[in-house]
C-alpha positions in Angstrom: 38.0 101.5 87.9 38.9 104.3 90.2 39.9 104.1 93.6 39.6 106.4 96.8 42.8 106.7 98.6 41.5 107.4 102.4 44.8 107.7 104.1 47.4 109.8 103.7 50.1 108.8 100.8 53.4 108.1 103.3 55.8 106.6 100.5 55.4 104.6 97.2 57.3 102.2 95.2 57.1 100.6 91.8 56.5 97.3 91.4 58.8 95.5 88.8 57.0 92.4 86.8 60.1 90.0 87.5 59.0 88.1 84.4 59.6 90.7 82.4 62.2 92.5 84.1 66.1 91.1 83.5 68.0 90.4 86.4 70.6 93.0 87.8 73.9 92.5 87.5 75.7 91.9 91.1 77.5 95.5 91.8 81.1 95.5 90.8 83.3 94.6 94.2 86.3 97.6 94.5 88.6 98.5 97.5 87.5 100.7 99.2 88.4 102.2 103.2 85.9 100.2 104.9 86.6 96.8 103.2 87.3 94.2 106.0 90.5 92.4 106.1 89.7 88.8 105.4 91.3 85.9 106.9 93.0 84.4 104.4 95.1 86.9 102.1 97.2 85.7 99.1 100.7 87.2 99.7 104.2 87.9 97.5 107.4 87.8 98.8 110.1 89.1 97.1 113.9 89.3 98.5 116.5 92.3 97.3 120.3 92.3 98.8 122.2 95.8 98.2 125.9 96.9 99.0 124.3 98.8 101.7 123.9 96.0 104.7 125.2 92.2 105.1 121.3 91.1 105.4 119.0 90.5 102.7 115.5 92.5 103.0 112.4 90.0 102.5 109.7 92.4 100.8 105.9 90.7 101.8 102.8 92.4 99.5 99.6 90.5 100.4 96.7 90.8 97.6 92.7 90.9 98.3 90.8 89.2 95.5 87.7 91.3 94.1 84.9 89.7 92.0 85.9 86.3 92.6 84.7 84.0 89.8 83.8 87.1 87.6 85.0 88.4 84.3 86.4 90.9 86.4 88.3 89.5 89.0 91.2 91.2 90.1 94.4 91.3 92.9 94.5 94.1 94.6 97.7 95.0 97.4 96.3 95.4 100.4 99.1 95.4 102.8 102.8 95.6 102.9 105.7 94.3 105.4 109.4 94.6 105.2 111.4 91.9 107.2 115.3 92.3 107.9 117.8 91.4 110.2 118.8 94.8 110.2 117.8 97.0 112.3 119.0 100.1 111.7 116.8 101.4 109.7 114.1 99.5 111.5 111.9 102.9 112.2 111.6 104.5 108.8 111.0 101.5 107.2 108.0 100.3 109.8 106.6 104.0 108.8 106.9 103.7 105.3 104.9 100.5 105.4 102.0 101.4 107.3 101.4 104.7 105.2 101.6 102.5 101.8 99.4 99.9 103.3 97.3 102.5 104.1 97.1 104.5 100.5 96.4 100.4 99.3 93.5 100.1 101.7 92.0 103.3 100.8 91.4 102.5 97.4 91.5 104.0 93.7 94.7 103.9 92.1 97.7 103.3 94.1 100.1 102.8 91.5 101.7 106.8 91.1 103.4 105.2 94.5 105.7 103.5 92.3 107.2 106.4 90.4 106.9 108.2 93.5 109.4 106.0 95.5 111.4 105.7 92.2 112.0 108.7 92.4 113.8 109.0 96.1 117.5 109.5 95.8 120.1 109.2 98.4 122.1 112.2 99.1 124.7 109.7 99.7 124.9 108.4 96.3 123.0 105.5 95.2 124.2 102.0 94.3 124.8 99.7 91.2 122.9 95.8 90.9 124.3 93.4 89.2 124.0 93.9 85.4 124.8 97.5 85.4 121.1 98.7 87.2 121.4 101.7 89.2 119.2 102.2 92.1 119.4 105.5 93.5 118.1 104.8 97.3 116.8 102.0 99.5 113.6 103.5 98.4 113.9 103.3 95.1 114.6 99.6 95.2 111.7 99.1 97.3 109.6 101.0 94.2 111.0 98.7 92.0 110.1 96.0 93.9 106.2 97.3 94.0 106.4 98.1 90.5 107.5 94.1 89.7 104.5 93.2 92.0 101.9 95.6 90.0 102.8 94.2 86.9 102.8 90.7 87.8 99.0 91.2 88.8 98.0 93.3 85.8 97.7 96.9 88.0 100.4 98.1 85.3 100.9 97.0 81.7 103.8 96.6 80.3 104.4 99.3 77.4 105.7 96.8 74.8 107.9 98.1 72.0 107.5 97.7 68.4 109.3 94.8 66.7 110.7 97.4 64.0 112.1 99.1 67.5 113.5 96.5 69.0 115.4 95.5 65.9 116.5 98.9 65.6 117.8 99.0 69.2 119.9 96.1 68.2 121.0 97.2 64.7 122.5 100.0 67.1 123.6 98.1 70.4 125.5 95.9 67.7 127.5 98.9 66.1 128.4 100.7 69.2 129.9 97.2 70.6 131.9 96.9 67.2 132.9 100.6 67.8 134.1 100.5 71.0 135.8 97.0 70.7 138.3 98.2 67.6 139.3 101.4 69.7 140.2 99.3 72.8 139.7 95.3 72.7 140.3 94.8 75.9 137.7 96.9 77.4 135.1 95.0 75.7 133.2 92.7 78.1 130.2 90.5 76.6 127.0 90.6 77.3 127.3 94.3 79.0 126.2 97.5 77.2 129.0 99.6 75.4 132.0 100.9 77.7 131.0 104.5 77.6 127.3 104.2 77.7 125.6 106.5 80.2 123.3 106.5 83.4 119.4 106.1 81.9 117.3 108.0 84.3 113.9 106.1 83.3 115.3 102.6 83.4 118.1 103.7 85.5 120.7 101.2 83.4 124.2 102.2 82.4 122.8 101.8 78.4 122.5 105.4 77.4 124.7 106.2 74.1 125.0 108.0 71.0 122.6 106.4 68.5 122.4 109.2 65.0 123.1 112.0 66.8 121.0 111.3 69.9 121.0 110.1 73.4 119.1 106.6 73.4 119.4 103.8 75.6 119.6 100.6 74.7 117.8 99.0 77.4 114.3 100.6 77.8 114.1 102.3 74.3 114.0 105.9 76.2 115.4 108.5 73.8 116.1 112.2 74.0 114.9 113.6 71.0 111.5 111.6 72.0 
């Protein structure tokens, strides 16, 4: 049966049969600039004391969780503060969180800041943690820190090595300890990595040594002849 449209035709729409039609799917939550700060956040605080001051630096990342009760729910950082006693450096520090909290808030991937402040180096000279890890800067340490926090929420996977690798590394750790302990005994101290062994600048450990004619470390896997 035809009809006579009369009126002019201002707009049109189709109409969906919502017995036949599935449902849609609620639209994926992501961060984004414009996401409102909610009042409850779920924070992280970590705590990191260098050579480099008498206080300990207390490290707060809080998260915003996406897509609650979903398959894809997820912690995102959303903010960052750094608390010390001292206040020396007080200025830089208070700058350095706000741009970071900033690149979190704006959404995307935030986690090239991690290499990024990995990268820093003091023209100072850097400092050892215990175990033989070398930082090169206060802002490297505070890298590491975010980097321990992106991996503990799944933002960065852990590159796992091959069990033929790892028993490789060993095979290897175990002969340049046997190596080093019949040319001097009493330089031999347990549980470190080979007297000798050399800075690793991915891991950034003490662990770098000869291994069949090429530089590898013995703490990350890292090795020069790739």
């Amino acid at each position: 049966m035809a009809v006579k449209i009369s009126k002019n035709i201002v707009g049109f729409a189709i109409k969906k049969n919502e017995e036949t039609e599935p449902p849609q799917a609620p639209a994926r939550e992501i961060m984004h600039e414009t996401v409102q700060r909610p009042d409850e956040l779920k924070g992280y605080t970590y705590k990191i004391k260098t050579p480099l001051s008498d206080h300990a630096m207390y490290i707060t990342i809080n998260n915003m969780v996406l897509n609650i009760g979903t398959e894809h729910e997820q912690e995102v950082p959303f903010e960052i503060f750094i608390n010390s006693k001292n206040m020396d450096q007080f200025q830089w520090i208070l700058a350095l969180t706000r741009v970071i909290s900033a690149v979190f808030r704006k959404g995307g991937d935030a986690t090239f800041l991690v290499e990024e402040l990995k990268q820093v180096f003091d023209p100072q000279g850097g400092y050892f943690k215990k175990g033989g890890r070398f930082m090169p800067s206060l802002v490297a340490e505070i890298g590491e820190v975010l980097d321990r926090h992106m991996r503990r929420i799944g933002l960065i996977k852990d590159e796992a090595l091959s069990d033929a690798h790892v028993n490789l590394m060993k095979e290897k750790r175990a002969q340049a300890e046997d190596t080093s302990q019949q040319a001097a005994p009493e330089e031999q101290d347990s549980g470190e990595y080979p007297p000798g062994a050399q800075l690793c600048q991915k891991c950034f450990t003490t662990a770098m040594v000869m291994m069949d004619g090429c530089m590898t470390c013995l703490s990350c896997g890292d090795s020069k002849c790739g």
